[in-house]
C-alpha positions as a Markdown table, in Angstrom:
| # | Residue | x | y | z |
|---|---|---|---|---|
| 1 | Unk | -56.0 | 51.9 | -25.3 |
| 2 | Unk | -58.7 | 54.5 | -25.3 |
| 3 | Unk | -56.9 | 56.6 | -27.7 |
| 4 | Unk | -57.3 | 53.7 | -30.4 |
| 5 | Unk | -60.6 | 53.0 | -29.4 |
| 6 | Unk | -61.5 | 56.5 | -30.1 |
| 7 | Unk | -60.0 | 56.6 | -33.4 |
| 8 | Unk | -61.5 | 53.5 | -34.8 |
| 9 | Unk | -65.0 | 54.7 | -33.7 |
| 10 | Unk | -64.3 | 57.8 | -35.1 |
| 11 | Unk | -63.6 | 55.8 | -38.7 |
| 12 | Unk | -66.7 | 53.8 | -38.0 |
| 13 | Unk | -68.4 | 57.3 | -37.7 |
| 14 | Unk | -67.0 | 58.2 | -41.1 |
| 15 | Unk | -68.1 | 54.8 | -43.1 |
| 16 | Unk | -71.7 | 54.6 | -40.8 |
| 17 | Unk | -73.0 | 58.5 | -41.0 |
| 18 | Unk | -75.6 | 57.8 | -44.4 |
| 19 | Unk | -78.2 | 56.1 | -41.9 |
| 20 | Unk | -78.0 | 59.3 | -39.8 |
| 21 | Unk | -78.0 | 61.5 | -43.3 |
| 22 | Unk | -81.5 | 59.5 | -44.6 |
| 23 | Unk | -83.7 | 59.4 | -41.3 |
| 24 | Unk | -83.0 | 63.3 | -41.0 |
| 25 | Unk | -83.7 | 64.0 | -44.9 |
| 26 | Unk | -86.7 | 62.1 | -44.4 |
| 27 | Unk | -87.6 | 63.6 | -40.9 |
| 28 | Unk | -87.3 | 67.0 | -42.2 |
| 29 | Unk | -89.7 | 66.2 | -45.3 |
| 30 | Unk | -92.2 | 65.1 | -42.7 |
| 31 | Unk | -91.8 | 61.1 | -43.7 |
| 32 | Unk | -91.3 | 58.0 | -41.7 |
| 33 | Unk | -87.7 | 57.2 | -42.2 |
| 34 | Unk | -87.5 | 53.4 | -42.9 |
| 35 | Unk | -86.6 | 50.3 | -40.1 |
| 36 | Unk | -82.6 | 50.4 | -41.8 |
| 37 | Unk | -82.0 | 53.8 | -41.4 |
| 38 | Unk | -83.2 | 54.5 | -38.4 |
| 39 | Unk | -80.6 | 51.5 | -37.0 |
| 40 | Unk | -78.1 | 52.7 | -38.5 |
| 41 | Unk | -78.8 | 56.4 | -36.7 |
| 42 | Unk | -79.0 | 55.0 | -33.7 |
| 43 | Unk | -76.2 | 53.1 | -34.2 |
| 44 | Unk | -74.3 | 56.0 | -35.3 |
| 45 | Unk | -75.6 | 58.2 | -31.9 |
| 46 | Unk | -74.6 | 55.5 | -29.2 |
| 47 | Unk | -71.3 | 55.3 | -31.2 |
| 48 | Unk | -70.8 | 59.0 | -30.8 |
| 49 | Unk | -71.8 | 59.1 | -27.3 |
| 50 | Unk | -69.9 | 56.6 | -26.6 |
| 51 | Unk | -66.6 | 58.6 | -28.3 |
| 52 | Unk | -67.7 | 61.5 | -26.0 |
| 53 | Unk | -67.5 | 59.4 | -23.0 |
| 54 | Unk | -64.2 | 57.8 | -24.1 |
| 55 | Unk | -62.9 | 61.1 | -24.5 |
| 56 | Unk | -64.0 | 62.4 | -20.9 |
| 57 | Unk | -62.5 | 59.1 | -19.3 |
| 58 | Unk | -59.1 | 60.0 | -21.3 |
| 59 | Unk | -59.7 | 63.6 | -19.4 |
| 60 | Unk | -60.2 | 62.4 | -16.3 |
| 61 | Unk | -57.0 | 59.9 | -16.4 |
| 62 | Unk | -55.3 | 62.9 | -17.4 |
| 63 | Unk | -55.6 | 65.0 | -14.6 |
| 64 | Unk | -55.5 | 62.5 | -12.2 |
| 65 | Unk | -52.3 | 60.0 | -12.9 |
| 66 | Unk | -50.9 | 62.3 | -15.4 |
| 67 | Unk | -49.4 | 62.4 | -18.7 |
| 68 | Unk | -48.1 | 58.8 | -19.8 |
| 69 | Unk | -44.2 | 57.5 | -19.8 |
């Protein structure tokens, strides 16, 4: 079950990056990225955090019950 959820936020991450891509852009040109795009962003970090935490549980069940039947 955690291998799918990991993929499909993975494809979210694909489809959801351009809020993450405009707040940057606009960051780096010293402007206030706008209310959207900033959402979106931190959308698109708790999304990734939450694929690296996914992905250390998967670890963790791994080395402790073992590879699945």
């Amino acid at each position: 079950m955690l291998h799918w959820a990991v993929v499909l936020l993975i494809i979210f991450q694909y489809f959801a990056h351009e809020g993450m891509e405009h707040s940057h852009s606009a960051l780096s040109r010293g402007q206030t990225p706008n209310a959207s795009d900033l959402l979106w962003a931190n959308i698109h970090v708790i999304a990734g955090v939450t694929v690296l935490l996914f992905a250390l549980a998967r670890l963790w069940l791994r080395f402790t019950r073992g590879a699945p039947s």
